[in-house]
Residue, then its C-alpha position, 0 to 999 in steps of 0.5 A: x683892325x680896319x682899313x683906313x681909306x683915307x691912308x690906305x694902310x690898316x690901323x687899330x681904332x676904336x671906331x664907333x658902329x656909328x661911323x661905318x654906318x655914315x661911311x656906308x651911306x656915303x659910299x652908296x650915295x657916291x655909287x648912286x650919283x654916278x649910276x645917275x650921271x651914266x644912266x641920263x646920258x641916253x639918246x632918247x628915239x621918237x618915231x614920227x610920220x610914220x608910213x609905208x608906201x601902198x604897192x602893188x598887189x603881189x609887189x615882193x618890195x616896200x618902203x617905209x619912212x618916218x622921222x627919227x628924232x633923238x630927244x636925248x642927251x646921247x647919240x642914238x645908233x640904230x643897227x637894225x630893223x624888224x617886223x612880224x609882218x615882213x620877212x626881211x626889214x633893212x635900212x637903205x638909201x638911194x643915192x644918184x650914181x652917173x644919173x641913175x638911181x641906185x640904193x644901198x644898204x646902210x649897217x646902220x644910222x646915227x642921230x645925233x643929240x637934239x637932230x633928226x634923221x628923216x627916212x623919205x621917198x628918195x633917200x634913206x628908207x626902210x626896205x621892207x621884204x616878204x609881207x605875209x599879209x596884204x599891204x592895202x591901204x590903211x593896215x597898220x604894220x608895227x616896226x621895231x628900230x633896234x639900237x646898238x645898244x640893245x634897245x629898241x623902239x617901235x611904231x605902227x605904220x600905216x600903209x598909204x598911197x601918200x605920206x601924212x602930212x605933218x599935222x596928222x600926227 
């Protein structure tokens, strides 16, 4: 007896070896498909420009910046940020509140497909706390963006006392 997909009921055949076999591959072939039609809707994180802004000797503080662009076919979600070099990486923005600038912290950013979201001097940034080496000017910092899916995407910044210019990189 087997199981008839078609009916859903059992039935009594005398189905060759044959047919299960091409029953199989096909059932695989569907499963695949769809592993791939799942798997191609991926946001896809490019990081651009990326700097940090020179500071003081002794200066607790950083900021870094770059482009964040998504190449892919999905919102990208970033959650978090990381590095071995600062004690604490986390995603800020200064906004203008009554003529004073204030920043706040932000649980996270999102890329839509095909956008960009541009961390600069003035509005959304990375705040970067605690280096455990000198910052001077052309050490590069790798950072670690982490998406809220789990991936992750790094870059090498480099510490400078202006941002690159667009055809630097």
């Amino acid at each position: 007896m087997r199981f008839d997909m078609r009916s859903n009921s059992p039935r009594v055949s005398g189905t060759t070896r044959n047919n299960q076999g091409n029953r199989c591959a096909r059932a695989f072939a569907l499963l695949l498909a769809t592993m791939t039609i799942q798997a191609s809707a991926t946001g896809h994180l490019l990081i651009e420009q990326a700097w940090i802004r020179e500071a003081p000797p002794g200066a607790m503080m950083l900021a870094g910046y770059a482009v964040l662009r998504n190449d892919g076919d999905a919102v990208v979600e970033i959650s978090a940020a990381q590095s071995k070099i600062f004690g604490d990486v986390s995603i800020h923005e200064s906004v203008l509140e009554d003529g004073v600038s204030r920043m706040h912290e932000l649980k996270g950013l999102q890329i839509a497909p095909g956008t960009h979201v541009a961390l600069a001097p003035g509005g959304k940034h990375l705040m970067l706390m605690d280096a455990k080496t000198p910052m001077v000017a052309g050490t590069p910092v790798e950072l670690t963006l982490i998406m809220a899916d789990g991936r992750t995407a790094s870059a090498v910044f480099i510490v400078s006392a202006d941002a690159p210019s667009p055809a630097a990189h």
